[in-house]
N, C-alpha and C positions, 0 to 999 in steps of 0.2 A: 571440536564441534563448531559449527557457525549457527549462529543463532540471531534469531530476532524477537521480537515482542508484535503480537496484532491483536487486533477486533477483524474478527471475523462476519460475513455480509451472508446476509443471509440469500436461501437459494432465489427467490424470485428476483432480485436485484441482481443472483450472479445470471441467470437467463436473459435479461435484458441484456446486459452489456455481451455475455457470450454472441448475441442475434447479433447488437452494434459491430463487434468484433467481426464475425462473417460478412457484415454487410463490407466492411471497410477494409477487407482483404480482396473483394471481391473486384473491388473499384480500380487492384491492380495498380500495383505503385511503380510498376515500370515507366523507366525514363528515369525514374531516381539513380543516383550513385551512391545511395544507402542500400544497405540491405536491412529491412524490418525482424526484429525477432518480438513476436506475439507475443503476449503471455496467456496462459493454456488457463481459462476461464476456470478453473478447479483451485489455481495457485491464485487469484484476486483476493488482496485484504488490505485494510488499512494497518499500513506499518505503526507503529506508536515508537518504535526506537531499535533500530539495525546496531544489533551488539557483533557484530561480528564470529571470527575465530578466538573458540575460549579453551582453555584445559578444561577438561573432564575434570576435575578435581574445584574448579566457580562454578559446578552447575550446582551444589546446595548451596551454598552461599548467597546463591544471584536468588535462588525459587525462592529461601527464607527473606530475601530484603522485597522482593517484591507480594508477597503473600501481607508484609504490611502496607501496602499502596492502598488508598483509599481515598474516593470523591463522595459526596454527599448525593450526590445523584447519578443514575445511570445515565449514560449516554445516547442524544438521538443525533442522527445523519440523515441528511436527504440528498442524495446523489443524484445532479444536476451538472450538465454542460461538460464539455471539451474541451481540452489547450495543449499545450507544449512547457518542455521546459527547453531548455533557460528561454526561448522565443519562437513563436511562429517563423520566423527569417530563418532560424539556423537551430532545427527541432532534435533532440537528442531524446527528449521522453512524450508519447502522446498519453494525455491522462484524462481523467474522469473529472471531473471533480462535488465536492460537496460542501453545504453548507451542516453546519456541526452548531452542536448547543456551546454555550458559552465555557461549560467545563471539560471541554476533550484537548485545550492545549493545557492547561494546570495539571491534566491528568498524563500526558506525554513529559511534559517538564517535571512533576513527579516521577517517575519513570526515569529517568534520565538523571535526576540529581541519587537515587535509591542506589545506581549502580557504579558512579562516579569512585564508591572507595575500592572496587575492584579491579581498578585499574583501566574500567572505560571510559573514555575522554564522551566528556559532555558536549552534544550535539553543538555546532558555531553557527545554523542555520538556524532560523526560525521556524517553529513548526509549520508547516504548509500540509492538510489533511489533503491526501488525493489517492485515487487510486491507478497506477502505474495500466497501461493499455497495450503499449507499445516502444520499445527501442530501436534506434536508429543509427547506426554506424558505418560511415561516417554521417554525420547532424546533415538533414536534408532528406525530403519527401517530394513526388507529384504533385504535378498542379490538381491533380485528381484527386488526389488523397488531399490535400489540403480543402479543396471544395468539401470532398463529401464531410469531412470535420465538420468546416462551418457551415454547413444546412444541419448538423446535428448538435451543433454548440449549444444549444437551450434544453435540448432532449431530459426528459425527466426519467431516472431510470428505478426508483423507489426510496423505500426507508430502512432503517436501522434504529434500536433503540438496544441495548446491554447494556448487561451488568459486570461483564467480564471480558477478562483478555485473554489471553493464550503467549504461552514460551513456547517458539516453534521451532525446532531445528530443521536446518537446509541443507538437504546435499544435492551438489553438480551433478547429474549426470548430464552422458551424451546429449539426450531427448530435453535437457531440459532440468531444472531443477525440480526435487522431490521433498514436498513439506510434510512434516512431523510433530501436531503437538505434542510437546512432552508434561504439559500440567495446563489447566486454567488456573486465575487468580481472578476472586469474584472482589470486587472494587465500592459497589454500592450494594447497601441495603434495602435502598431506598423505593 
């Protein structure tokens, strides 16, 4: 099974970026020697911790340790502006991004230390909340596509506030990857 952990965005957030998404296919990234793979506005969530391929046999294991995950507050997000990873120069991911209340990295870092005794290696990045738009392979886009970006870098595309996460399983297919929550785990009370 390959498996992740999210917070899931709710629909009016995913319509705006769905509309950003057409707008910025539209703009035609030809001339690039990338070729772009979208992601299908159905699949947008903020990852909390990509566990990978697991045996059937850690998936109680992993729902019992994360079922005791717990923040004292729920979580809010305001999904604002545009980027690239690792750089605008040499673009491999185009993303969303968001500014997050102060407990959504203690709660990813929770998250990440709960599954460490099942044999999954604990994240070596920093958590950085974003939400993924676009891949690029090989790194490199239009001068068009990189305009229309920045006239939209500021764009405000809503909010998010939960109390839960989601274990989602992911399978490849041809069209694309196909997600499947297999449980929520409610985090706050509060």
């Amino acid at each position: 099974m390959r498996l992740f952990i999210a917070l899931e965005i709710p629909s009016a957030v995913r319509d705006h970026l769905a509309e950003l998404i057409k707008e910025l296919q539209n703009t035609g990234y030809v001339g690039s020697k990338s070729e772009a793979r979208w992601v299908r506005p159905e699949n947008l969530h903020v990852t909390l911790k990509f566990i990978g391929h697991v045996d059937a046999g850690k998936l109680e294991p992993i729902r019992n340790a994360l079922a005791q995950v717990r923040s004292g507050q729920p979580v809010d997000l305001r999904f604002r502006g545009l980027g690239f990873f690792p750089s605008e120069r040499r673009p491999r991911v185009l993303w969303a991004g968001m500014e997050a209340s102060p407990n959504l990295a203690p709660l990813a870092k929770d998250i990440d230390v709960s599954l460490e005794k099942f044999g999954i290696p604990r994240e070596t990045r920093e958590f950085t909340p974003h939400l993924t738009l676009a891949r690029f392979d090989p790194p490199g886009i239009s001068e068009r596509l990189r305009m229309a970006v920045q006239e939209n870098s500021a764009r405000d595309f809503g909010t998010l506030h939960k109390r839960e996460f989601h274990l989602i399983e992911s399978k490849l297919k041809r069209v694309g990857a196909e997600y499947t929550a297999l449980r929520s785990f409610s985090f706050s009370e509060a």
